[in-house]
C-alpha positions as CSV (number, residue, x, y, z in Angstrom):
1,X,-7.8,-20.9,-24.9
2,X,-4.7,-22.7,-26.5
3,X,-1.2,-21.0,-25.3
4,X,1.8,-20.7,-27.6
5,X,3.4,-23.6,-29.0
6,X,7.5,-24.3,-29.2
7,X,9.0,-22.7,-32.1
8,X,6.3,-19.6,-31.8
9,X,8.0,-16.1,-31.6
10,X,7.5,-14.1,-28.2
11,X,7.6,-10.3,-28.1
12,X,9.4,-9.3,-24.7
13,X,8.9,-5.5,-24.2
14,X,11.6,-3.7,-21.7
15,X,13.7,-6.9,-22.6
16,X,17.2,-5.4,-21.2
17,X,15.5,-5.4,-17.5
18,X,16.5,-7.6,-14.8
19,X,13.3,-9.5,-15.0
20,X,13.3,-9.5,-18.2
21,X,16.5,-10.5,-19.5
22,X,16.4,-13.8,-17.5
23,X,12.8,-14.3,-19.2
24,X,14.5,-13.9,-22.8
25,X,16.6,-16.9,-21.7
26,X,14.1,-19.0,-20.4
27,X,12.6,-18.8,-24.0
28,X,15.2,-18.9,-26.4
29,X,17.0,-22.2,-23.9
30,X,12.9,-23.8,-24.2
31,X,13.0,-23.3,-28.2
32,X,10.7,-20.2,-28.3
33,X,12.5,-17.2,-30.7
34,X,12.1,-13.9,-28.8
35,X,12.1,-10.3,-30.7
36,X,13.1,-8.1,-27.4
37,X,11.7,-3.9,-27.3
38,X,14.7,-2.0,-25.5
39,X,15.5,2.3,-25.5
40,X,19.1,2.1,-27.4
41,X,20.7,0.1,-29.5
42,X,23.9,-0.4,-27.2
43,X,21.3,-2.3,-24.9
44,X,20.1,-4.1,-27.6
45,X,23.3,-5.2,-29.1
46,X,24.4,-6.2,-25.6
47,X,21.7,-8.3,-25.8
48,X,22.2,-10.0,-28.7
49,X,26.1,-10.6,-27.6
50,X,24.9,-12.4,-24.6
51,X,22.6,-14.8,-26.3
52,X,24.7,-15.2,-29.4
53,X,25.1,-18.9,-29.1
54,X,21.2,-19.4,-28.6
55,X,20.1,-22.1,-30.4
56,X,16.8,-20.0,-32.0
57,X,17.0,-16.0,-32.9
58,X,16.6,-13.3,-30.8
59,X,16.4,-9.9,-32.1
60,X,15.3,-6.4,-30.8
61,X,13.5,-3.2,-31.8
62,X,14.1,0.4,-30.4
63,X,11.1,1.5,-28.5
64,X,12.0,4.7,-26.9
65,X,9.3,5.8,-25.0
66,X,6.9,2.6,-23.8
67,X,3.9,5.5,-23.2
68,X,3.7,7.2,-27.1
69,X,1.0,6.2,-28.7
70,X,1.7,3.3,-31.1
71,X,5.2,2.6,-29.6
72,X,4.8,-1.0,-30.2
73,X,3.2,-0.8,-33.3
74,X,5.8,-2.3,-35.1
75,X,7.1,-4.7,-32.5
76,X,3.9,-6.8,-32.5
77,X,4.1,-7.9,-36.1
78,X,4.3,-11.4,-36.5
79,X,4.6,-12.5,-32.6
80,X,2.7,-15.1,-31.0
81,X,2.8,-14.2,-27.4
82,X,3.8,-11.2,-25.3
83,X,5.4,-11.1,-22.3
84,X,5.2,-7.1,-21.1
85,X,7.6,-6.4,-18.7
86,X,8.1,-2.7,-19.4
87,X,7.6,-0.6,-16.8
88,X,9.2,2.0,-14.4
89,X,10.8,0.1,-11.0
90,X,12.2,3.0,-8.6
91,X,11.3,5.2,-5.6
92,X,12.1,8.6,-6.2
93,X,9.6,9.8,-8.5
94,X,7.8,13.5,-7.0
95,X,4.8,13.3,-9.3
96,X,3.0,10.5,-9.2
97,X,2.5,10.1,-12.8
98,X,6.6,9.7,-13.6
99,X,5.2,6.0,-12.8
100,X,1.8,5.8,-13.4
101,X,1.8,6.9,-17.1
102,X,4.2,5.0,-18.5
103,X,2.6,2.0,-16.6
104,X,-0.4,2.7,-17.3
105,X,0.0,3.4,-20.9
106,X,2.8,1.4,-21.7
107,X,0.0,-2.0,-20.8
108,X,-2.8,-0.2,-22.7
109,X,-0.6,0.7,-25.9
110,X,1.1,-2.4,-26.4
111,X,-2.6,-4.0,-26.3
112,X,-3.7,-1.0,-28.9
113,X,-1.2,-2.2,-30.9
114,X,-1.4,-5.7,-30.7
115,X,-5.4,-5.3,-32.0
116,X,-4.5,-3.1,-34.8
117,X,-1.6,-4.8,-36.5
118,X,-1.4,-8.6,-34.7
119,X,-4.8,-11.3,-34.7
120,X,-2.7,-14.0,-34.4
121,X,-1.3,-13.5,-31.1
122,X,-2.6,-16.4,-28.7
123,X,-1.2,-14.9,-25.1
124,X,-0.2,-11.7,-23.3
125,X,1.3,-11.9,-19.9
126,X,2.2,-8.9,-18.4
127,X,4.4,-8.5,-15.1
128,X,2.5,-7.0,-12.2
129,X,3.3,-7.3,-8.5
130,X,2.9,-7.9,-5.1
131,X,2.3,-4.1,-5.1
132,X,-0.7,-4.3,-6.7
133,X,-2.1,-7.1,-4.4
134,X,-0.9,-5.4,-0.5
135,X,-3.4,-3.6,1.5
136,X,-2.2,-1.5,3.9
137,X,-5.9,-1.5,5.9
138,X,-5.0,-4.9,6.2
139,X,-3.2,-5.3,10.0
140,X,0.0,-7.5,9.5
141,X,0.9,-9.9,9.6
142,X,-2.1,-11.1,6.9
143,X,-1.8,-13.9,4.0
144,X,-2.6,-12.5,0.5
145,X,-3.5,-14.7,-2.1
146,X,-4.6,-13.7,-5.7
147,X,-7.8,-12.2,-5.5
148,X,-7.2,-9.3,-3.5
149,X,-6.3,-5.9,-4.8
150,X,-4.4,-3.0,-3.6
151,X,-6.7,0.3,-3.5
152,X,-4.9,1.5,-0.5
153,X,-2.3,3.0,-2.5
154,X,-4.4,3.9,-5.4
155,X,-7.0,6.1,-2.7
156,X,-3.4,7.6,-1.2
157,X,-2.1,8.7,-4.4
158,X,-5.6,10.4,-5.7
159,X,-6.1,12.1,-2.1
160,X,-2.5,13.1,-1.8
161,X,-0.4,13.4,-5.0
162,X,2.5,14.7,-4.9
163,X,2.8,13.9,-0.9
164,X,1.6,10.7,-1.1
165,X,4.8,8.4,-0.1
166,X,6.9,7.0,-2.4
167,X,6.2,3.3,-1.9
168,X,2.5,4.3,-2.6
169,X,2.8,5.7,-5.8
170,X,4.8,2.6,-7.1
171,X,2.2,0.4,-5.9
172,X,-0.8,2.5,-7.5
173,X,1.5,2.2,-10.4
174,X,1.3,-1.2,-10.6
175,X,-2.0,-1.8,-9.6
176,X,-3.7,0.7,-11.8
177,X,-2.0,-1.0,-15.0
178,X,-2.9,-4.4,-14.3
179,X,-6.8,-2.9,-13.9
180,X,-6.1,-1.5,-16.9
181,X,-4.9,-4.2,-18.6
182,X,-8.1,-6.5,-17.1
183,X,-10.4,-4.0,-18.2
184,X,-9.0,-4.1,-22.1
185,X,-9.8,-7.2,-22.7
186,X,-12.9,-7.3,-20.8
187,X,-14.0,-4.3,-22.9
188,X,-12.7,-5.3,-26.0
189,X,-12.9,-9.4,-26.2
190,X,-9.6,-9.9,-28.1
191,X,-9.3,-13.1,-29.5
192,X,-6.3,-13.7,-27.4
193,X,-6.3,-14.2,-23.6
194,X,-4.1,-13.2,-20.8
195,X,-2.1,-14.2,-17.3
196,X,-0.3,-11.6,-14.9
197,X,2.6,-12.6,-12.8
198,X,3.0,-10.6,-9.5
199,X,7.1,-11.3,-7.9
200,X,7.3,-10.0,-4.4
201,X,11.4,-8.5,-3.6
202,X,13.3,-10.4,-6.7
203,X,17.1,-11.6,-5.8
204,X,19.1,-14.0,-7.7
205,X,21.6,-13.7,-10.8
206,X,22.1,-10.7,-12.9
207,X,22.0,-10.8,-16.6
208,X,20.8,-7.7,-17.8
209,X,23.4,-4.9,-19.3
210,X,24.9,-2.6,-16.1
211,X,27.9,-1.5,-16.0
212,X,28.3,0.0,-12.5
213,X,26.4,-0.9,-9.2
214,X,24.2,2.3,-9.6
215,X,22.9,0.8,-12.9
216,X,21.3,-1.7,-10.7
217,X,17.6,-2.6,-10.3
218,X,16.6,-1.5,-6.8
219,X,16.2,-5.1,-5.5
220,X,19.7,-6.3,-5.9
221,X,20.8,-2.7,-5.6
222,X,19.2,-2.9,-1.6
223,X,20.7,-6.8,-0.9
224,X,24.2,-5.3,-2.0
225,X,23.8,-2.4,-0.3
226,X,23.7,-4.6,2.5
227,X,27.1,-6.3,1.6
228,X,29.0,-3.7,0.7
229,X,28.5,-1.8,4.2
230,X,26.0,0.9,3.4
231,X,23.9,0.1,6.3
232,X,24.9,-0.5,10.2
233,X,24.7,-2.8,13.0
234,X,22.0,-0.8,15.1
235,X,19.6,-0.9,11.8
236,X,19.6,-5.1,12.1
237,X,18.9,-4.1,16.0
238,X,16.5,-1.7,14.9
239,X,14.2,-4.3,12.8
240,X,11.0,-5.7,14.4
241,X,9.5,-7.1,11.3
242,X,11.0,-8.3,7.9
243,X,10.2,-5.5,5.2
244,X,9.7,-7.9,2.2
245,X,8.7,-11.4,1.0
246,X,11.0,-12.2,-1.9
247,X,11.4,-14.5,-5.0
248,X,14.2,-15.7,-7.1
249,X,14.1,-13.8,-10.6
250,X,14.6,-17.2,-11.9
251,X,11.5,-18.4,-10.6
252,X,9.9,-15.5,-12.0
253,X,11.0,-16.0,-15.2
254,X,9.8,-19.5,-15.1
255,X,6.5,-17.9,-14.0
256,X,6.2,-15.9,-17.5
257,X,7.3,-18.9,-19.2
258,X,4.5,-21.2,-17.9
259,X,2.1,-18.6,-18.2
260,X,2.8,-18.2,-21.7
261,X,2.7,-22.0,-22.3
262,X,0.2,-23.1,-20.0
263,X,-3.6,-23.5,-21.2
264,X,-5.1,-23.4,-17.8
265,X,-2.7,-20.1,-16.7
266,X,-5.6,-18.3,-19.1
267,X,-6.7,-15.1,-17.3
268,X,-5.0,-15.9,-14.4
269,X,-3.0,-13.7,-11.6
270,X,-0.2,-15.8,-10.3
271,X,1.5,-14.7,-7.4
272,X,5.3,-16.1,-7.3
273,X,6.8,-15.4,-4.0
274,X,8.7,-17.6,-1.2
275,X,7.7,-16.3,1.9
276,X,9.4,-13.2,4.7
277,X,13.0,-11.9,4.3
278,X,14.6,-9.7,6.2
279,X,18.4,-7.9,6.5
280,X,19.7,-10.5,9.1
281,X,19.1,-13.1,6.6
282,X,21.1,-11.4,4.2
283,X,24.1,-10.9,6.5
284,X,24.2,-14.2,7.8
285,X,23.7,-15.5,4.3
286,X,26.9,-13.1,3.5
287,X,28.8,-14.4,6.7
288,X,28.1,-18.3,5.6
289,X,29.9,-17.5,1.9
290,X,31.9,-14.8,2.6
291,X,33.4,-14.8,5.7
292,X,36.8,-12.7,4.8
293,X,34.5,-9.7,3.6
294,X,33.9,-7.5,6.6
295,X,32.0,-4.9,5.2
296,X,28.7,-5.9,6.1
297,X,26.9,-6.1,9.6
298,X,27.2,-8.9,11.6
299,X,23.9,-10.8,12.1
300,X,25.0,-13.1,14.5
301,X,23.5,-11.3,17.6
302,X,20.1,-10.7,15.8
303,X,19.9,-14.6,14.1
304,X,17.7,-15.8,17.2
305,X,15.6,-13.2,16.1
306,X,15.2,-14.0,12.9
307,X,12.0,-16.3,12.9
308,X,9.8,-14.1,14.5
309,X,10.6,-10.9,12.5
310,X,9.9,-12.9,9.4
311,X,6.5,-14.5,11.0
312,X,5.4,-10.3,11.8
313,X,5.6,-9.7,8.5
314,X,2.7,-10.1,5.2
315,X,2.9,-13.2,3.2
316,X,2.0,-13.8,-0.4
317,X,0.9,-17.1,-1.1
318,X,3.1,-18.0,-4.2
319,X,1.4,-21.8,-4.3
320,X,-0.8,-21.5,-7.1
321,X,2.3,-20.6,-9.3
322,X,3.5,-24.2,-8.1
323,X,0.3,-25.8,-8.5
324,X,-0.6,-24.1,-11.7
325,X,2.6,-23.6,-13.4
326,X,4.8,-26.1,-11.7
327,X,7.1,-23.3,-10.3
328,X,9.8,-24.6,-7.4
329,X,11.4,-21.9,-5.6
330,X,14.9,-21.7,-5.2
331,X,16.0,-21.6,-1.5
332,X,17.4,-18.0,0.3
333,X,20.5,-19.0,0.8
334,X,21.2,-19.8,-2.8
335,X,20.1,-17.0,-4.1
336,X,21.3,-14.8,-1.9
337,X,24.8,-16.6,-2.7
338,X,24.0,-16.3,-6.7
339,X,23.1,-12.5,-6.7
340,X,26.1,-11.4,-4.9
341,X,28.1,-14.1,-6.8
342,X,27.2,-13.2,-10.0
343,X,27.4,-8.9,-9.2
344,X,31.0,-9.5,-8.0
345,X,32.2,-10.9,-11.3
346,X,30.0,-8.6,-13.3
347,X,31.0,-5.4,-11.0
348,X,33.9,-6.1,-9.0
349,X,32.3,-5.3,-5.5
């Protein structure tokens, strides 16, 4: 199937997320016009401050709520490809369908509306995740590559609703609206095809509009937690296995970029990840660049531990994205640096 070709414009749904933001960039900077879906217009006009000086248009449309029926209706007029970002990111919801709903049909409506108002689109790629890929059956530490599926989370969430843990219902989220997506166009052979992109923990840069460190997404929000001394000493001393793989969000947005432009990314699942992290990265990453700041703990007892807490821990095999989509990871360190580089002038932290 061909993909999109420079020039063509690119619907980004949820385009003031972090995830997103950096996506819209990636286009615009490669010659691709974007129209962008956010919930107001003071995140939309924020947007269209930032990439004023673009050299092609970007525009938005007010989609309030991702899950009504024919939300995107008008959005998908006149777009070439997709990239569907839009969906809920957080770990506090008490019934599981705060997540799964809007995930779930958020993917499906934006394809609804795509077939009723759009036959010219050539490619949707819709952000998924790791969550949608982990198995917690699975003993660590285990390598996951893309043709595995998380039903863990979904069987948790039907068997235990409400109680089920938070990190579950996420997952299920995610998992259940890439199956749905899958199952659209298996059920309604569009004449368009599709790609899903699956990050594991995203660090790096923040574009998107936030105005105060609890407007952060929840992956920067935890890596500055971190630096700005919400967590102790004895909770690096306390770690026996790094709790995440991560990826740079500008790799990720690379990853939706390729996808979109690739022929052979055609109904594909591309994990982009870059292997174990855990807190004592962060802080010694923090102690290397900012060494006057002594707000965060100090990793320097815990660094011999370091490799073997990350080699306890899951992988995601993030090498097709490379092979596939020519995606080269930024390094930790870097991004580490970048995040809390970029949140400090943003924020003041």
């Amino acid at each position: 199937m061909p993909a999109i070709q420079k020039g063509d414009l690119v619907l980004v749904s949820g385009a003031s997320g972090y995830i997103a933001t950096q996506t819209v960039k990636d286009l615009l900077d490669a010659g691709y016009p974007v129209r962008g879906t956010v919930r107001s217009a003071d995140k939309g006009e924020f947007l269209k401050d930032l990439f004023k000086d673009s050299a092609v248009p970007f525009d938005y449309v007010i989609v309030k709520d991702i899950a009504e029926p024919g939300a995107f209706d008008e959005a998908v007029k006149g777009v070439v490809g997709v990239a569907h970002t839009a969906s809920p990111f957080h770990l506090k919801a008490d019934d599981p369908d705060e997540l799964i709903k809007p995930a779930v049909n958020g993917t499906v409506g934006i394809l609804d509306s795509i077939k009723k108002n759009n036959p010219n689109v050539k490619r949707v790629v819709i952000t998924s995740s790791v969550a949608a890929i982990l198995d917690d059956d699975i003993p660590k530490p285990h390598t996951y590559e893309e043709d595995h599926w998380n039903e863990y989370s979904v069987r948790e969430v039907k068997e235990k609703g409400r109680n089920a843990t938070n990190g579950d219902k996420y997952r299920a989220s995610k998992t259940l609206a890439e199956k749905a997506f899958w199952k659209w166009i298996e059920d309604n052979k569009p004449s368009w095809d599709g790609a899903a992109i699956h990050p594991s923990l995203v660090l790096g840069p923040i574009l998107q509009p936030v105005k105060s460190v609890a407007e952060l997404n929840t992956s920067v929000a935890g890596l500055v937690n971190w630096f700005t001394g919400n967590h102790q000493e004895a909770e690096l001393k306390a770690i026996k296995e790094a709790p995440f793989n991560w990826v740079d969000v500008r790799d990720v947005s690379l990853g939706h970029l390729r996808a979109l432009t690739t022929p052979e990314a055609s109904g594909q699942r591309f994990i982009t990840s870059n292997g174990a992290v855990s807190p004592i990265d962060f802080v010694l990453s923090f102690a290397k660049h900012y060494p006057d700041r002594k707000t965060y703990p100090n990793g320097d007892a815990e660094a011999s531990r370091r490799k073997e807490i990350n080699a306890a821990a899951n992988f995601y095999n993030g090498a097709k994205a490379t092979k596939v989509l020519g995606v080269q990871y930024h390094d930790l360190d870097g991004s580490i640096k970048d995040t809390i580089d970029s949140v400090i002038q943003r924020l003041g932290v």
